[in-house]
N, C-alpha and C positions, 0 to 999 in steps of 0.2 A: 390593558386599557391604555390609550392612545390619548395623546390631549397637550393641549398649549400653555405652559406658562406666560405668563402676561408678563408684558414690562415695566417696573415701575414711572409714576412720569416722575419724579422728583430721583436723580439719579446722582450721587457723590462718590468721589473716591474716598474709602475708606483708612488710606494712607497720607494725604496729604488733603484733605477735606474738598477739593476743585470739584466743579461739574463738568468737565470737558472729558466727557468720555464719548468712547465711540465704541463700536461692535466690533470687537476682533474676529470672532468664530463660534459658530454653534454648534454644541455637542449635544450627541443623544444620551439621556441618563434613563439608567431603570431603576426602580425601588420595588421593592418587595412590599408587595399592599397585604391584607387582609386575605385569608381561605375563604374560597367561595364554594360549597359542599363539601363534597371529598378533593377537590385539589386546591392549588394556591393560586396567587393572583398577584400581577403586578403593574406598574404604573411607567408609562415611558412617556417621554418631553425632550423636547429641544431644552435643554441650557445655554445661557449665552456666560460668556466671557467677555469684559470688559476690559479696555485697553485707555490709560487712563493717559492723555495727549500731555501734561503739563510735568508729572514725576515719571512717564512711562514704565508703570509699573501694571499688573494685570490681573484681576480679580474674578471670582466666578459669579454670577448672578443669585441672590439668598433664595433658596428652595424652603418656604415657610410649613413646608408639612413633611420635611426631611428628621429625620430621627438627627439627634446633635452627635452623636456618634457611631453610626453604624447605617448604612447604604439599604436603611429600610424606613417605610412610614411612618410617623410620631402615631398612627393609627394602631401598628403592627405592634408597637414596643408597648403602647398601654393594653391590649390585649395579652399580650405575651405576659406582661407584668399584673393583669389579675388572673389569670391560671395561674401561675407561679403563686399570689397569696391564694388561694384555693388550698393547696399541699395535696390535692388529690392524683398529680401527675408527676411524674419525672420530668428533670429536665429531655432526655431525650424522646419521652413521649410528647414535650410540646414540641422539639425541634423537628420532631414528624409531621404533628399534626400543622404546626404553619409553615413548612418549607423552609425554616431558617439551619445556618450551621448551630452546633450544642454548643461552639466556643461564644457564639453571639447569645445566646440563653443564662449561659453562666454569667456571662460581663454582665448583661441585662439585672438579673439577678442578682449579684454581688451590690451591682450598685443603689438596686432598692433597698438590699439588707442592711446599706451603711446609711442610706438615710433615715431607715429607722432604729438605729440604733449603734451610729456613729456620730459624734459631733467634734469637731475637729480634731481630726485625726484619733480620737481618744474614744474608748467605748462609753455610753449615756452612763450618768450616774443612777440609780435608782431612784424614781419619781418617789417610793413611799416606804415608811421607815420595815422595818421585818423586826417580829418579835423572836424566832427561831431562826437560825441554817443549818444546812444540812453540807457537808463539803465528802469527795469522795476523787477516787482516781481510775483515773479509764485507760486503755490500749489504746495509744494511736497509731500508731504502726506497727509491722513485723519488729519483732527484734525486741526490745529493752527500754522503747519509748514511751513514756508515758503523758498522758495532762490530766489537770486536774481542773474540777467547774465545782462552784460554792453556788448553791439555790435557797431557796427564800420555802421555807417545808410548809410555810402556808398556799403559796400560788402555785411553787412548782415550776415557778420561772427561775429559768439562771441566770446568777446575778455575775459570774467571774467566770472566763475560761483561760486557762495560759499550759503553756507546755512546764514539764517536770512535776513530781511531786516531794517537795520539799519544804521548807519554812518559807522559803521567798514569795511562791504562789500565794500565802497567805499574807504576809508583808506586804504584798503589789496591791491588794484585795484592801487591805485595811487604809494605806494610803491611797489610793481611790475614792474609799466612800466617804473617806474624816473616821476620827476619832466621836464627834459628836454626831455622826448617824451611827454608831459603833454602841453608842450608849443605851442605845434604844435595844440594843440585842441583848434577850437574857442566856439561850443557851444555844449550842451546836453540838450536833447528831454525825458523829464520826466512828470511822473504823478505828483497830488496835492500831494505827498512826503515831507515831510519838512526834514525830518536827510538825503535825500540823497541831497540836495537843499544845506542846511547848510553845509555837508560835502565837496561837490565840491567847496563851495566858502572858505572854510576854506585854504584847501590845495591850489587852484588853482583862484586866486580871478579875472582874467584876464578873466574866460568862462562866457558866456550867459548860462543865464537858459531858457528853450524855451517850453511852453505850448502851446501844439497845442489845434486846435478847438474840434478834440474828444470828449477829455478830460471836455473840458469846459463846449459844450453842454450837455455832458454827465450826469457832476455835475447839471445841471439847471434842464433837464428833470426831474431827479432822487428827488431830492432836492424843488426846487421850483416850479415844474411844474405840477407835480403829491401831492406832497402836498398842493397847493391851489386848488386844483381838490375835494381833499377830506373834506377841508376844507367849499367851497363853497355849497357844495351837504348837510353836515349836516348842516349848518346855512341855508340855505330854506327848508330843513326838520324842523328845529325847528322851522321857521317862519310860516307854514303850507304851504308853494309854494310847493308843491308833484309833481304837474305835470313837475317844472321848475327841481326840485333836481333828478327828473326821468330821464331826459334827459340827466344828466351828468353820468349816469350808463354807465360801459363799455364803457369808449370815452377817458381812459388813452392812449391807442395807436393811436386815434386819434390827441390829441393834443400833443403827443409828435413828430408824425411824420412830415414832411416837407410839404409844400404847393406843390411841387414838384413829392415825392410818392403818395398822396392823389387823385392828377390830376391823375398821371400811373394808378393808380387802378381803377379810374374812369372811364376812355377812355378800360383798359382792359377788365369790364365788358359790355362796351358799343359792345365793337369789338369779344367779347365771348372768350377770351383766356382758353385754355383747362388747367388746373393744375395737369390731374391725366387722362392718356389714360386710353380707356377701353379694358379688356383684356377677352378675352371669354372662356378662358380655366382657369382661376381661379375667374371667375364671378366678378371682377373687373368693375364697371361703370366708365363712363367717366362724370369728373367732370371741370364746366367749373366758371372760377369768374362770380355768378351774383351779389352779393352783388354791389349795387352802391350808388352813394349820399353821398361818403365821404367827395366834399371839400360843397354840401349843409346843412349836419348835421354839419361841422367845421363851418361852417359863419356864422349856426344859433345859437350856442354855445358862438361864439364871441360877435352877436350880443347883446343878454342878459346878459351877464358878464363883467364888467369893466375888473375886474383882469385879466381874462384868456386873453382878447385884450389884454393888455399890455404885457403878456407874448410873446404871436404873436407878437407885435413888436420888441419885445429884441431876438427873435429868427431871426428875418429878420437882424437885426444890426448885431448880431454874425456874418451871415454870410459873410456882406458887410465888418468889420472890417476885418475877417479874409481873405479877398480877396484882402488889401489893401498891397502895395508894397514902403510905405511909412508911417513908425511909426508917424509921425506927424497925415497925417490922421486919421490913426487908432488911435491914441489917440483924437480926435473928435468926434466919434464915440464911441467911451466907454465914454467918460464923457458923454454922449447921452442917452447912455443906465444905466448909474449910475442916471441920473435924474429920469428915469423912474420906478426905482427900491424905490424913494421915496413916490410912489402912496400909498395912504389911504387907509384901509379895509372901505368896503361898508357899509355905515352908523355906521361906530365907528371914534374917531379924530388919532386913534394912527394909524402910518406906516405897511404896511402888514412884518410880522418878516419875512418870506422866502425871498422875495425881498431884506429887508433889510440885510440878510445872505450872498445871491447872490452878494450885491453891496459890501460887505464887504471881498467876497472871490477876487474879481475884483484887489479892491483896494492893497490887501496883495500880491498879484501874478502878481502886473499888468508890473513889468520888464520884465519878461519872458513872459507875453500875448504880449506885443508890440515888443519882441525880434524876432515871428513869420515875422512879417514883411521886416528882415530884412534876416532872414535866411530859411524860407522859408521852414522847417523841420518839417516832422509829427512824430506820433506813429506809422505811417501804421507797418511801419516792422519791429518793436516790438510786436505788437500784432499779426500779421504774426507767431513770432516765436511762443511766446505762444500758438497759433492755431498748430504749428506743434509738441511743447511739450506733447498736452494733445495726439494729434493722437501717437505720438511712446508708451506714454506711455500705453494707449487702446492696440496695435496691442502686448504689451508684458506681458499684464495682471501686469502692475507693475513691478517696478526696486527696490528690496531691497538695492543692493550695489548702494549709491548714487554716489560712485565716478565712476563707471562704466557706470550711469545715465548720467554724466556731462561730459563725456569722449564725449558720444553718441549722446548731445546734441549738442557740439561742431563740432563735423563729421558732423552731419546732418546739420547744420548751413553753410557747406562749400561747400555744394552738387552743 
Protein backbone atom coordinates (compact mmCIF):
# COMPACT_ATOMS: atom_id res chain seq x y z
CA UNK A 1 0.00 0.00 0.00
CA UNK A 2 1.41 3.20 -1.30
CA UNK A 3 0.73 6.61 0.47
CA UNK A 4 2.11 10.07 1.72
CA UNK A 5 3.19 11.08 4.87
CA UNK A 6 2.39 14.53 5.77
CA UNK A 7 4.52 17.19 7.06
CA UNK A 8 4.32 18.52 10.19
CA UNK A 9 3.58 22.46 10.16
CA UNK A 10 5.31 23.25 13.46
CA UNK A 11 8.76 21.68 12.72
CA UNK A 12 11.95 21.96 15.55
CA UNK A 13 15.27 20.53 15.73
CA UNK A 14 15.37 18.04 18.10
CA UNK A 15 18.99 18.89 19.10
CA UNK A 16 19.29 22.21 19.65
CA UNK A 17 15.40 23.33 19.72
CA UNK A 18 15.65 26.02 16.35
CA UNK A 19 13.03 25.91 13.64
CA UNK A 20 15.34 26.50 10.59
CA UNK A 21 15.08 23.49 9.06
CA UNK A 22 15.06 22.55 5.64
CA UNK A 23 14.55 19.21 3.46
CA UNK A 24 17.74 17.43 2.83
CA UNK A 25 16.39 14.23 0.93
CA UNK A 26 13.62 11.98 0.64
CA UNK A 27 13.71 8.29 1.35
CA UNK A 28 11.29 5.45 0.58
CA UNK A 29 10.50 3.46 3.76
CA UNK A 30 8.57 0.07 3.88
CA UNK A 31 6.85 -1.43 7.04
CA UNK A 32 5.44 -4.42 7.24
CA UNK A 33 1.47 -3.81 7.88
CA UNK A 34 -1.02 -6.29 8.91
CA UNK A 35 -1.83 -10.00 6.75
CA UNK A 36 -4.37 -9.51 4.40
CA UNK A 37 -5.91 -13.27 3.74
CA UNK A 38 -3.30 -15.68 3.19
CA UNK A 39 -0.53 -13.24 2.41
CA UNK A 40 1.12 -10.11 4.03
CA UNK A 41 1.01 -6.65 3.56
CA UNK A 42 3.02 -3.55 3.68
CA UNK A 43 3.06 0.08 3.70
CA UNK A 44 5.60 2.31 1.75
CA UNK A 45 6.09 6.46 2.07
CA UNK A 46 8.52 8.91 1.17
CA UNK A 47 10.39 9.92 4.59
CA UNK A 48 11.96 13.03 4.74
CA UNK A 49 15.21 13.99 6.37
CA UNK A 50 15.70 17.00 7.83
CA UNK A 51 18.70 19.23 7.82
CA UNK A 52 18.77 21.51 10.59
CA UNK A 53 20.57 25.10 9.13
CA UNK A 54 21.62 26.53 12.57
CA UNK A 55 23.67 23.18 14.59
CA UNK A 56 23.85 21.39 10.95
CA UNK A 57 22.94 18.35 12.21
CA UNK A 58 20.27 15.92 10.45
CA UNK A 59 17.32 14.06 11.64
CA UNK A 60 14.69 11.72 10.12
CA UNK A 61 11.05 12.86 10.04
CA UNK A 62 8.86 10.98 13.22
CA UNK A 63 6.76 7.95 11.39
CA UNK A 64 3.80 7.95 14.26
CA UNK A 65 2.54 4.50 13.29
CA UNK A 66 6.19 3.12 13.17
CA UNK A 67 6.67 0.19 15.76
CA UNK A 68 9.58 2.11 18.35
CA UNK A 69 11.73 -0.88 17.62
CA UNK A 70 11.38 -2.82 14.86
CA UNK A 71 10.73 -1.78 10.86
CA UNK A 72 7.03 -2.75 11.20
CA UNK A 73 3.49 -1.11 12.08
CA UNK A 74 2.57 -0.34 15.84
CA UNK A 75 -0.61 -2.15 13.91
CA UNK A 76 1.51 -5.45 13.29
CA UNK A 77 3.24 -5.62 16.78
CA UNK A 78 -0.21 -5.24 18.72
CA UNK A 79 -1.46 -8.08 16.74
CA UNK A 80 1.57 -10.06 16.96
CA UNK A 81 1.41 -9.34 20.76
CA UNK A 82 -2.23 -10.83 21.10
CA UNK A 83 -1.63 -14.19 19.26
CA UNK A 84 1.36 -14.46 21.46
CA UNK A 85 -1.16 -13.91 24.73
CA UNK A 86 -3.57 -16.42 23.12
CA UNK A 87 -0.64 -19.45 23.71
CA UNK A 88 -2.50 -21.14 21.04
CA UNK A 89 0.62 -20.71 18.38
CA UNK A 90 4.16 -20.89 18.15
CA UNK A 91 6.40 -18.32 17.79
CA UNK A 92 7.24 -19.59 14.51
CA UNK A 93 3.68 -20.15 13.46
CA UNK A 94 3.02 -16.52 13.88
CA UNK A 95 6.18 -15.56 12.08
CA UNK A 96 4.54 -17.38 9.24
CA UNK A 97 1.45 -16.32 9.48
CA UNK A 98 2.27 -12.30 9.58
CA UNK A 99 5.41 -12.39 7.42
CA UNK A 100 7.72 -11.20 10.10
CA UNK A 101 11.44 -12.77 11.09
CA UNK A 102 10.91 -15.44 14.54
CA UNK A 103 14.08 -13.14 15.90
CA UNK A 104 11.33 -10.14 15.74
CA UNK A 105 8.47 -12.54 17.45
CA UNK A 106 10.78 -13.38 20.23
CA UNK A 107 11.97 -9.66 20.95
CA UNK A 108 8.19 -8.72 20.57
CA UNK A 109 7.47 -11.27 23.07
CA UNK A 110 10.20 -11.00 25.54
CA UNK A 111 9.43 -7.59 25.84
CA UNK A 112 5.54 -8.19 26.59
CA UNK A 113 6.68 -10.93 29.20
CA UNK A 114 8.91 -8.22 31.13
CA UNK A 115 6.24 -5.93 31.22
CA UNK A 116 4.17 -8.28 32.81
CA UNK A 117 6.09 -9.52 35.11
CA UNK A 118 9.32 -7.54 35.25
CA UNK A 119 9.61 -4.27 37.05
CA UNK A 120 12.78 -2.77 37.30
CA UNK A 121 14.98 -4.90 36.25
CA UNK A 122 13.76 -7.35 39.01
CA UNK A 123 11.09 -10.04 38.78
CA UNK A 124 7.26 -8.76 40.32
CA UNK A 125 6.85 -9.47 43.77
CA UNK A 126 3.80 -11.61 44.51
CA UNK A 127 0.55 -9.39 44.40
CA UNK A 128 -1.05 -12.01 47.27
CA UNK A 129 0.23 -13.80 50.24
CA UNK A 130 0.29 -18.09 49.47
CA UNK A 131 -0.60 -20.36 52.34
CA UNK A 132 1.45 -23.61 50.74
CA UNK A 133 4.48 -24.02 48.03
CA UNK A 134 5.50 -26.35 46.28
CA UNK A 135 9.52 -25.96 45.05
CA UNK A 136 11.06 -28.66 42.68
CA UNK A 137 13.93 -28.97 40.05
CA UNK A 138 13.89 -29.35 36.33
CA UNK A 139 16.57 -30.23 33.27
CA UNK A 140 17.56 -27.16 31.54
CA UNK A 141 19.92 -28.41 29.34
CA UNK A 142 21.84 -31.43 28.11
CA UNK A 143 24.51 -32.29 30.57
CA UNK A 144 24.31 -31.61 34.56
CA UNK A 145 22.31 -28.28 34.54
CA UNK A 146 19.67 -27.74 36.36
CA UNK A 147 17.00 -24.89 37.73
CA UNK A 148 14.78 -24.70 40.07
CA UNK A 149 10.95 -22.80 40.24
CA UNK A 150 9.04 -22.49 43.79
CA UNK A 151 4.94 -22.11 42.90
CA UNK A 152 2.08 -21.07 44.87
CA UNK A 153 0.22 -25.24 45.18
CA UNK A 154 -2.89 -23.12 45.30
CA UNK A 155 -2.83 -21.23 41.76
CA UNK A 156 -0.24 -23.16 40.23
CA UNK A 157 1.47 -19.96 39.27
CA UNK A 158 5.22 -19.70 39.61
CA UNK A 159 6.44 -17.55 42.00
CA UNK A 160 10.58 -18.09 41.60
CA UNK A 161 12.70 -19.46 38.79
CA UNK A 162 16.62 -19.39 38.92
CA UNK A 163 19.40 -21.61 37.62
CA UNK A 164 21.07 -24.50 40.10
CA UNK A 165 19.36 -26.39 42.78
CA UNK A 166 20.92 -25.73 45.93
CA UNK A 167 20.20 -23.53 49.23
CA UNK A 168 20.87 -20.24 47.28
CA UNK A 169 17.77 -20.78 44.95
CA UNK A 170 15.79 -20.75 48.10
CA UNK A 171 17.78 -17.92 49.85
CA UNK A 172 17.32 -15.62 46.51
CA UNK A 173 13.37 -16.78 46.83
CA UNK A 174 13.04 -15.68 50.55
CA UNK A 175 14.86 -12.31 50.05
CA UNK A 176 12.76 -11.44 47.31
CA UNK A 177 9.47 -11.93 48.87
CA UNK A 178 10.49 -10.57 52.81
CA UNK A 179 10.57 -12.35 55.59
CA UNK A 180 6.91 -11.06 56.49
CA UNK A 181 5.27 -12.44 53.25
CA UNK A 182 7.30 -15.62 54.47
CA UNK A 183 5.06 -15.52 57.45
CA UNK A 184 1.97 -16.00 55.78
CA UNK A 185 3.46 -19.52 54.50
CA UNK A 186 2.60 -22.66 56.57
CA UNK A 187 4.01 -25.43 54.69
CA UNK A 188 6.16 -26.59 51.50
CA UNK A 189 5.72 -29.80 49.32
CA UNK A 190 9.25 -31.08 48.32
CA UNK A 191 11.23 -33.90 47.11
CA UNK A 192 13.92 -36.05 49.33
CA UNK A 193 16.13 -32.46 48.79
CA UNK A 194 18.04 -31.92 51.81
CA UNK A 195 19.67 -28.03 50.94
CA UNK A 196 16.32 -26.94 49.88
CA UNK A 197 14.71 -28.66 53.46
CA UNK A 198 17.68 -26.98 55.30
CA UNK A 199 17.39 -23.72 53.53
CA UNK A 200 13.62 -23.21 54.43
CA UNK A 201 14.05 -24.08 58.01
CA UNK A 202 17.09 -21.86 58.23
CA UNK A 203 15.45 -18.80 57.01
CA UNK A 204 11.75 -19.69 58.03
CA UNK A 205 11.86 -22.18 60.98
CA UNK A 206 7.87 -21.80 61.70
CA UNK A 207 7.13 -24.07 57.91
CA UNK A 208 6.33 -27.76 57.70
CA UNK A 209 8.31 -29.72 55.42
CA UNK A 210 5.58 -32.04 53.69
CA UNK A 211 6.55 -35.39 51.62
CA UNK A 212 3.99 -36.60 49.84
CA UNK A 213 3.24 -40.38 49.04
CA UNK A 214 4.80 -39.96 45.27
CA UNK A 215 7.72 -39.33 46.36
CA UNK A 216 8.01 -41.85 48.96
CA UNK A 217 6.57 -44.69 47.09
CA UNK A 218 8.70 -43.63 44.37
CA UNK A 219 12.06 -43.89 46.56
CA UNK A 220 10.76 -47.69 47.73
CA UNK A 221 9.92 -49.03 44.11
CA UNK A 222 13.14 -47.53 42.72
CA UNK A 223 15.37 -48.37 45.76
CA UNK A 224 14.11 -51.34 47.55
CA UNK A 225 11.73 -52.91 45.47
CA UNK A 226 13.41 -53.52 42.44
CA UNK A 227 16.68 -54.13 44.14
CA UNK A 228 15.63 -56.98 46.15
CA UNK A 229 14.08 -58.26 42.79
CA UNK A 230 17.44 -58.50 41.55
CA UNK A 231 18.78 -59.46 44.48
CA UNK A 232 16.60 -62.46 44.97
CA UNK A 233 16.74 -63.77 41.26
CA UNK A 234 20.66 -64.09 41.54
CA UNK A 235 20.76 -65.82 44.95
CA UNK A 236 18.37 -68.77 43.48
CA UNK A 237 20.49 -68.58 40.38
CA UNK A 238 23.42 -69.44 42.51
CA UNK A 239 21.55 -71.74 44.80
CA UNK A 240 20.60 -73.77 41.44
CA UNK A 241 16.37 -72.92 41.89
CA UNK A 242 16.35 -71.81 37.82
CA UNK A 243 13.00 -72.54 37.65
CA UNK A 244 12.04 -70.26 40.88
CA UNK A 245 14.85 -67.14 39.68
CA UNK A 246 13.06 -67.61 36.12
CA UNK A 247 9.87 -66.64 37.31
CA UNK A 248 11.15 -63.41 38.67
CA UNK A 249 12.23 -62.28 35.04
CA UNK A 250 10.41 -59.25 33.74
CA UNK A 251 7.85 -58.89 36.92
CA UNK A 252 9.87 -55.48 37.88
CA UNK A 253 6.50 -53.66 36.77
CA UNK A 254 4.67 -56.26 38.19
CA UNK A 255 5.61 -55.68 41.67
CA UNK A 256 6.00 -52.39 41.61
CA UNK A 257 2.51 -51.69 40.49
CA UNK A 258 -0.56 -51.59 42.85
CA UNK A 259 -2.91 -54.49 43.61
CA UNK A 260 -5.35 -51.97 42.21
CA UNK A 261 -3.70 -51.63 38.32
CA UNK A 262 -2.88 -55.31 38.24
CA UNK A 263 -6.96 -56.24 39.04
CA UNK A 264 -7.61 -53.16 35.91
CA UNK A 265 -5.58 -54.92 33.54
CA UNK A 266 -6.89 -58.10 34.46
CA UNK A 267 -10.56 -57.49 34.17
CA UNK A 268 -9.48 -55.38 30.84
CA UNK A 269 -8.25 -58.37 29.27
CA UNK A 270 -10.93 -60.37 30.54
CA UNK A 271 -13.59 -57.72 28.84
CA UNK A 272 -11.01 -57.44 25.53
CA UNK A 273 -10.29 -53.59 25.82
CA UNK A 274 -9.08 -52.51 22.20
CA UNK A 275 -5.43 -50.42 22.75
CA UNK A 276 -4.89 -49.65 19.18
CA UNK A 277 -8.15 -49.41 16.47
CA UNK A 278 -7.62 -50.91 13.22
CA UNK A 279 -7.25 -48.78 10.35
CA UNK A 280 -7.43 -50.22 6.68
CA UNK A 281 -5.95 -47.51 4.79
CA UNK A 282 -2.73 -47.71 6.50
CA UNK A 283 -2.88 -51.56 7.33
CA UNK A 284 -3.07 -50.81 11.02
CA UNK A 285 -4.52 -53.99 13.12
CA UNK A 286 -6.46 -53.84 15.96
CA UNK A 287 -4.85 -54.56 18.95
CA UNK A 288 -6.72 -55.72 22.10
CA UNK A 289 -5.18 -56.39 26.11
CA UNK A 290 -4.95 -60.19 26.05
CA UNK A 291 -2.11 -60.54 28.40
CA UNK A 292 -3.89 -61.60 31.66
CA UNK A 293 -2.85 -63.32 35.09
CA UNK A 294 -1.18 -60.41 36.53
CA UNK A 295 -2.63 -60.28 40.07
CA UNK A 296 -2.08 -64.70 39.65
CA UNK A 297 1.75 -64.37 38.58
CA UNK A 298 1.78 -61.41 41.72
CA UNK A 299 0.42 -63.97 44.54
CA UNK A 300 2.52 -66.57 43.08
CA UNK A 301 5.77 -64.43 43.33
CA UNK A 302 4.58 -63.43 47.00
CA UNK A 303 3.85 -66.76 47.60
CA UNK A 304 7.52 -68.07 47.29
CA UNK A 305 9.34 -65.02 48.46
CA UNK A 306 9.46 -63.81 52.14
CA UNK A 307 10.99 -60.40 51.06
CA UNK A 308 9.04 -59.53 48.10
CA UNK A 309 5.71 -60.17 50.89
CA UNK A 310 6.95 -58.01 53.00
CA UNK A 311 7.52 -55.47 50.51
CA UNK A 312 3.58 -55.98 49.48
CA UNK A 313 2.94 -55.06 52.86
CA UNK A 314 4.77 -51.88 53.31
CA UNK A 315 3.35 -50.96 50.04
CA UNK A 316 -0.35 -51.46 51.59
CA UNK A 317 0.75 -49.45 54.87
CA UNK A 318 2.15 -46.57 52.66
CA UNK A 319 -1.00 -46.31 51.28
CA UNK A 320 -3.30 -46.56 54.47
CA UNK A 321 -0.77 -44.10 56.30
CA UNK A 322 -1.03 -41.79 53.59
CA UNK A 323 -4.86 -41.81 53.82
CA UNK A 324 -4.62 -40.88 57.38
CA UNK A 325 -6.06 -37.47 58.58
CA UNK A 326 -4.55 -37.69 61.95
CA UNK A 327 -0.55 -37.66 62.32
CA UNK A 328 -1.02 -39.74 65.50
CA UNK A 329 -2.31 -42.47 63.36
CA UNK A 330 -0.06 -42.33 60.80
CA UNK A 331 2.63 -42.43 63.01
CA UNK A 332 1.30 -46.09 63.94
CA UNK A 333 1.52 -47.08 60.93
CA UNK A 334 4.99 -46.11 59.98
CA UNK A 335 6.47 -47.47 63.17
CA UNK A 336 4.42 -50.64 61.61
CA UNK A 337 6.15 -50.55 58.66
CA UNK A 338 9.73 -49.50 60.19
CA UNK A 339 9.20 -53.05 61.98
CA UNK A 340 8.93 -54.70 59.02
CA UNK A 341 11.82 -53.13 57.34
CA UNK A 342 13.81 -55.22 60.12
CA UNK A 343 13.14 -58.59 58.22
CA UNK A 344 16.21 -60.96 57.78
CA UNK A 345 17.62 -62.02 54.27
CA UNK A 346 16.68 -65.54 53.58
CA UNK A 347 18.89 -67.77 55.25
CA UNK A 348 21.59 -65.28 56.22
CA UNK A 349 21.38 -63.72 60.28
CA UNK A 350 22.15 -60.06 58.98
CA UNK A 351 18.86 -57.40 58.14
CA UNK A 352 18.12 -57.05 54.34
CA UNK A 353 20.32 -53.53 53.65
CA UNK A 354 17.51 -52.03 51.16
CA UNK A 355 14.76 -52.42 53.82
CA UNK A 356 17.13 -51.32 56.22
CA UNK A 357 17.81 -47.92 53.89
CA UNK A 358 13.96 -47.57 53.46
CA UNK A 359 13.56 -47.65 57.36
CA UNK A 360 16.38 -45.34 57.74
CA UNK A 361 15.09 -42.71 54.86
CA UNK A 362 11.61 -43.01 57.07
CA UNK A 363 13.20 -42.19 60.04
CA UNK A 364 15.21 -38.89 58.69
CA UNK A 365 12.04 -37.56 56.84
CA UNK A 366 9.52 -38.77 59.07
CA UNK A 367 8.33 -34.75 60.13
CA UNK A 368 7.51 -33.99 56.89
CA UNK A 369 5.89 -37.77 56.15
CA UNK A 370 3.53 -37.10 59.05
CA UNK A 371 3.13 -33.36 58.18
CA UNK A 372 1.08 -34.90 55.06
CA UNK A 373 -1.57 -35.52 57.40
CA UNK A 374 -2.16 -32.58 58.58
CA UNK A 375 -1.81 -30.66 55.43
CA UNK A 376 -2.91 -32.66 53.04
CA UNK A 377 -0.53 -31.29 50.04
CA UNK A 378 0.91 -33.25 47.03
CA UNK A 379 3.48 -32.87 44.12
CA UNK A 380 0.69 -33.26 41.74
CA UNK A 381 1.16 -29.69 40.47
CA UNK A 382 4.70 -29.58 40.57
CA UNK A 383 5.14 -32.41 38.50
CA UNK A 384 2.11 -30.93 36.28
CA UNK A 385 4.41 -28.19 35.70
CA UNK A 386 7.52 -30.07 34.78
CA UNK A 387 5.15 -32.16 32.31
CA UNK A 388 4.42 -28.70 30.72
CA UNK A 389 8.16 -27.58 30.94
CA UNK A 390 9.47 -30.39 28.94
CA UNK A 391 6.30 -29.98 26.24
CA UNK A 392 7.06 -26.01 25.57
CA UNK A 393 10.41 -26.81 25.36
CA UNK A 394 9.82 -29.80 22.50
CA UNK A 395 7.22 -27.45 20.68
CA UNK A 396 10.38 -24.81 20.42
CA UNK A 397 13.09 -27.12 19.70
CA UNK A 398 14.98 -25.56 22.75
CA UNK A 399 15.33 -22.05 24.41
CA UNK A 400 19.02 -20.83 24.34
CA UNK A 401 18.08 -17.39 26.21
CA UNK A 402 17.27 -18.99 29.55
CA UNK A 403 15.80 -15.74 30.81
CA UNK A 404 13.37 -15.56 27.91
CA UNK A 405 12.84 -19.54 28.92
CA UNK A 406 11.80 -18.48 32.61
CA UNK A 407 9.82 -15.36 31.40
CA UNK A 408 7.70 -18.26 29.33
CA UNK A 409 7.69 -20.49 31.90
CA UNK A 410 6.00 -18.10 34.13
CA UNK A 411 3.29 -17.02 31.43
CA UNK A 412 2.52 -20.35 30.81
CA UNK A 413 2.17 -21.14 34.53
CA UNK A 414 -0.73 -18.38 34.60
CA UNK A 415 -2.65 -19.60 31.62
Amino acid sequence: MNGTLSLPEDRTCPFCGKSHLHINQRLTRTLKHLPVGNGTSVVSFQNVQYLCMDCGRTHMQEIPFKSAHHSITQELEDYICFLLARHSLTNKEISELTGTNPNIVKAIDKRRLEGLYVVDGKLRRPETYARFLGIDEFKLHDGHKYATHIIDMKTGHILWISEGKKKKVVYDFIEHVGLEWMSHVEAVALDMNSDFQEAFMDKCPHLRVVFDYFHIVKNFNDKVVSEIRKDEQKRLEDAGDHEAARSLKRSRHILTSSRATLERKDREAIEGKVLRKESAIFSVTEVKRRNTGYMKRYESILEKNRLLFVTDLIKEMLQEAFSCQSEHRMMEYINRIMDLCLERAPGEGERNRHLMWFRKLLASHLDGILAHATYRISAGKIEGINNKIKTLRRQAYGYPDDEYFFLKLIDMSRR
